[in-house]
C-alpha positions in Angstrom: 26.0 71.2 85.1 27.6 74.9 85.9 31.4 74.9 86.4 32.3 72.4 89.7 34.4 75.9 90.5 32.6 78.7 89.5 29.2 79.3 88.8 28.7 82.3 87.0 27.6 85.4 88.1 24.0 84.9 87.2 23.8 81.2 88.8 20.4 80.9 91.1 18.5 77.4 91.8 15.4 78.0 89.4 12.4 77.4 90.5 11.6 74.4 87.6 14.1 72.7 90.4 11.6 72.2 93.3 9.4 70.1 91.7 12.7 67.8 91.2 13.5 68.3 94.8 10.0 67.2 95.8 10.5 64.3 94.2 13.8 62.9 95.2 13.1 63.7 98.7 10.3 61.4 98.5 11.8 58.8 96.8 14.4 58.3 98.7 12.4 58.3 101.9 9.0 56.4 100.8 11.8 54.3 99.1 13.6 53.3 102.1 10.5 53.3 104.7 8.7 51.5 101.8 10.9 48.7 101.4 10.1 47.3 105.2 6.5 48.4 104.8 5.9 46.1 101.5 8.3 43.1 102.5 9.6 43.8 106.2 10.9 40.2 106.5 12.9 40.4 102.8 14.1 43.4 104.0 15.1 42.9 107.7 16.8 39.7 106.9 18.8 41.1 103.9 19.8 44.6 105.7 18.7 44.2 109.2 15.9 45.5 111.1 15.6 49.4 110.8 16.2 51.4 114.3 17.3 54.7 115.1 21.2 53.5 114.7 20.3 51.7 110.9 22.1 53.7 107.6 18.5 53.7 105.8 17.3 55.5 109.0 19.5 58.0 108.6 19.0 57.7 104.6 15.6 58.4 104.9 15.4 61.1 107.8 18.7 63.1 105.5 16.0 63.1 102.2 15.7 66.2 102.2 19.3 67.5 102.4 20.8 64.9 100.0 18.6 66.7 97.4 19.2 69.8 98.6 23.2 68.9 97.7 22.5 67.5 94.5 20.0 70.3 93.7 22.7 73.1 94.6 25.5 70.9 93.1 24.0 70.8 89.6 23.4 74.3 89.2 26.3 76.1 91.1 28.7 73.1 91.9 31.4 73.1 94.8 31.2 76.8 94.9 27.7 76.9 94.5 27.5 74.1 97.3 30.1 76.5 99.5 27.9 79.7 99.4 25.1 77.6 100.3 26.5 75.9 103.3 27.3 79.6 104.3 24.1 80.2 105.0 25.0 78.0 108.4 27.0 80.3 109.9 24.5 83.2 109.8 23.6 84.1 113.4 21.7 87.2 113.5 18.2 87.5 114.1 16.0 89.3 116.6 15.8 88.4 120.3 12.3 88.0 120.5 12.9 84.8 118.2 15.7 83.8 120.2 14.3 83.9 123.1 11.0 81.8 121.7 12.9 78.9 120.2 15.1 78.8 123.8 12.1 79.5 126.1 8.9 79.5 124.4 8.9 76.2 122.9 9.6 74.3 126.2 6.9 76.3 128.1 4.5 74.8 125.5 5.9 71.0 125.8 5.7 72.2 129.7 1.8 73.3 129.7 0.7 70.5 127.9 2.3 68.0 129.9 0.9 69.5 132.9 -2.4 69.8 131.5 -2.4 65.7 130.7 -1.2 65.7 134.7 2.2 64.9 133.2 5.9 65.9 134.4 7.5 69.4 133.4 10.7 67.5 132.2 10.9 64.0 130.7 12.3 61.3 133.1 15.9 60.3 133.1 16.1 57.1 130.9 17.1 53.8 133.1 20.2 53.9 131.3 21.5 57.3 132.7 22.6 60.8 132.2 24.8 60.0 130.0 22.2 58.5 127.6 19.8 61.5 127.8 22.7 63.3 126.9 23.8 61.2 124.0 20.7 60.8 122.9 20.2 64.7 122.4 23.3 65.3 120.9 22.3 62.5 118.2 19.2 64.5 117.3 21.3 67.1 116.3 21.7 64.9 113.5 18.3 63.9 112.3 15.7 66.2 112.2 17.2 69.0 112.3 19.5 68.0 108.6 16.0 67.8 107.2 15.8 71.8 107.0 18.3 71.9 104.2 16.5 71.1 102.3 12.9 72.6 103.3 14.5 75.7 104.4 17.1 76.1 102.3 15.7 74.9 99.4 12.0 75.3 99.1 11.3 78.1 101.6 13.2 80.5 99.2 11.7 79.0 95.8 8.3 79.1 97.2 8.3 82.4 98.2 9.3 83.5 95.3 5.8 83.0 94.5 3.6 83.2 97.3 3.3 84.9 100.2 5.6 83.1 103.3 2.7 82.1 105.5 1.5 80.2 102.3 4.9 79.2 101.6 5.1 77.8 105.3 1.4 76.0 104.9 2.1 74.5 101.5 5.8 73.1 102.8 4.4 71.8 106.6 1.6 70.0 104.3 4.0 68.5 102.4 6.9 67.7 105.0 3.7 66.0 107.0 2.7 64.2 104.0 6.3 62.7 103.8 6.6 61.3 106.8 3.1 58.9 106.0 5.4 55.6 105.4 6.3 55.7 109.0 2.7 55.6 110.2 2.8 52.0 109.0 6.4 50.9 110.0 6.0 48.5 113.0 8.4 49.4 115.9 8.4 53.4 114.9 7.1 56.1 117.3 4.5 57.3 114.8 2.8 54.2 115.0 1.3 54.8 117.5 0.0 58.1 116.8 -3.0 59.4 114.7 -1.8 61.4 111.6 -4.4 64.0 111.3 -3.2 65.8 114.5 0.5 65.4 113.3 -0.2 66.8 109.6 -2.0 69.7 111.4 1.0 70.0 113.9 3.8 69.6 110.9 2.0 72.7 109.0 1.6 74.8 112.3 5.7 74.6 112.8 6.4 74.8 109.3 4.3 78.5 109.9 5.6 79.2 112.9 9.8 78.8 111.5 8.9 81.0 108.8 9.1 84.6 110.3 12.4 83.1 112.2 13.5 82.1 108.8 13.0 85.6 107.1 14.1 87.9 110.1 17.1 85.6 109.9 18.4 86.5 106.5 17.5 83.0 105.2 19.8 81.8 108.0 19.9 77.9 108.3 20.9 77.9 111.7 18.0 79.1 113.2 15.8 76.9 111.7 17.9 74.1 112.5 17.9 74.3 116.2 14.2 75.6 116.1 13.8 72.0 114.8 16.2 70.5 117.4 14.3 72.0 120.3 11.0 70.4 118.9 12.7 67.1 119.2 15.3 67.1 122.4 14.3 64.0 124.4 14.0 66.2 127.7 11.1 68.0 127.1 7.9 65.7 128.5 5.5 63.8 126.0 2.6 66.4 125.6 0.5 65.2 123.1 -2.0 66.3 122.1 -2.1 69.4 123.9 1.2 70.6 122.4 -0.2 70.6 118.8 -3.0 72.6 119.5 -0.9 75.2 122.2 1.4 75.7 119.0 -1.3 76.2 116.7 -2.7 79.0 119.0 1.1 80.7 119.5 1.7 80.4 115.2 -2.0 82.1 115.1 -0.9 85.0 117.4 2.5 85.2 115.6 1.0 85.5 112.2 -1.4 88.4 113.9 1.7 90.3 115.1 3.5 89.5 111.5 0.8 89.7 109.4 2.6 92.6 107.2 5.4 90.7 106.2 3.7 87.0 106.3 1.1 88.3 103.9 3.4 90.0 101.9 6.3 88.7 99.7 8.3 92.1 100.4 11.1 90.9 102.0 10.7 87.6 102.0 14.2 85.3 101.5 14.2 83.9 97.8 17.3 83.5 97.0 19.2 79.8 97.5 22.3 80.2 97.3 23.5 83.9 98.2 26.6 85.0 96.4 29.5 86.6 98.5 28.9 89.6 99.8 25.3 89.8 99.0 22.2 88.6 101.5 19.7 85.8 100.6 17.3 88.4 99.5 
């Protein structure tokens, strides 16, 4: 393990490490979700039944930034770990892509509702305002943690190697693949949905946060509330329609980028970016 003060000057997350990211992500997660799958009433009776409000819940949905930490830690310890939380408070980026993840992405969960003769705005739950409002601040804490770990860990490494739009494909087929356990957890949203549409969904975001992520600076903010908007309880159900609306924007967008998403010139490799330096 590098120095828990200093890594040296050289330090960078190699990119042997994803493969171990990969796989602590999913063992955690496939662990967790697994453990109800294979023996739900072992399980529920010894740690409860799992909700939105359970530890392994939160276990599970955090994967991907618990071995994000433990990557970063090994290699560049609490400095290393410092640098890399950094890259939260990174807030440039171009309007157009501000303006998309604040406007564009609700227009889309707006036309597809409306095109399934649904609401523009999800109702108000029974139990109030103040739920809705809870509710979305809680979010803030799930999904979007994930991209620690697929943003800030194997975004960069991947594109190290490939181009980002094949970067973004290979990471949306895997961060789909991931989520599989919950398809067969009673009492979960996805059971109730068909998995092909999601995959295909879960690789259209994954493309459509990697131009953000890049014009960024390998900013993690950006991402995260990208991911945050995709999940705020306000915006009306609009499946299916939503998944193919975003496939056509994320077509459109890889058009307009197609220089820079077919070309690794550029493109954010670098984990953890040493002071004074950008994530180039």
């Amino acid at each position: 393990m590098a120095d828990i003060a200093t890594p040296p000057q050289s330090f960078q997350v190699p990119s042997r490490a994803l493969a171990g990211f990969f796989i602590l992500t999913f063992a955690i997660t496939w662990g967790v979700v697994g453990l109800y799958i294979v023996a739900p009433d072992w399980a529920s009776s010894r740690f409860g039944a799992i909700s939105g409000a359970h530890p392994f819940f939160f276990l599970a949905t955090w994967a991907p930034a618990i071995s994000a930490f433990l990557l970063v830690a090994v290699y560049g310890g609490a400095s290393g770990l410092k640098a890399f939380l950094g890259r939260l408070t990174e807030w440039r980026l171009p309007s157009v892509w501000v303006w998309f993840i604040a406007i564009g992405i609700p227009v889309v969960f707006m036309i597809g509702s409306v095109l399934k003769s649904g609401p523009l705005l999800a109702p108000i739950p029974p139990e109030g305002l103040g739920t809705l409002i809870a509710i979305t601040g809680m979010m803030l804490f799930l999904g979007p943690i994930e991209e620690f770990g697929w943003r800030g860990v194997a975004q960069p490494i991947l594109q190290r190697h490939v181009a980002p739009l094949w970067a973004g494909m290979i990471i949306g087929a895997i961060w789909g693949l991931w989520h599989l356990p919950a398809f067969f957890l009673s009492g979960t949203v996805f059971a109730g949905w068909n998995f092909f549409p999601f995959l295909v969904g879960n690789i259209t975001l994954a493309v459509l946060v990697t131009p953000i992520f890049n014009a960024g600076r390998g900013s993690l903010l950006w991402p995260m509330l990208f991911h945050w908007q995709l999940i705020l309880p306000i915006w009306p159900d609009a499946q299916p329609y939503d998944t193919w609306l975003f496939l056509a924007v994320a077509c459109v967008v890889v058009w307009v980028n197609r220089e820079t998403m077919l070309s690794r010139d550029g493109a954010i490799t670098v984990v953890v970016p040493r002071a004074g330096e950008e994530s180039k």
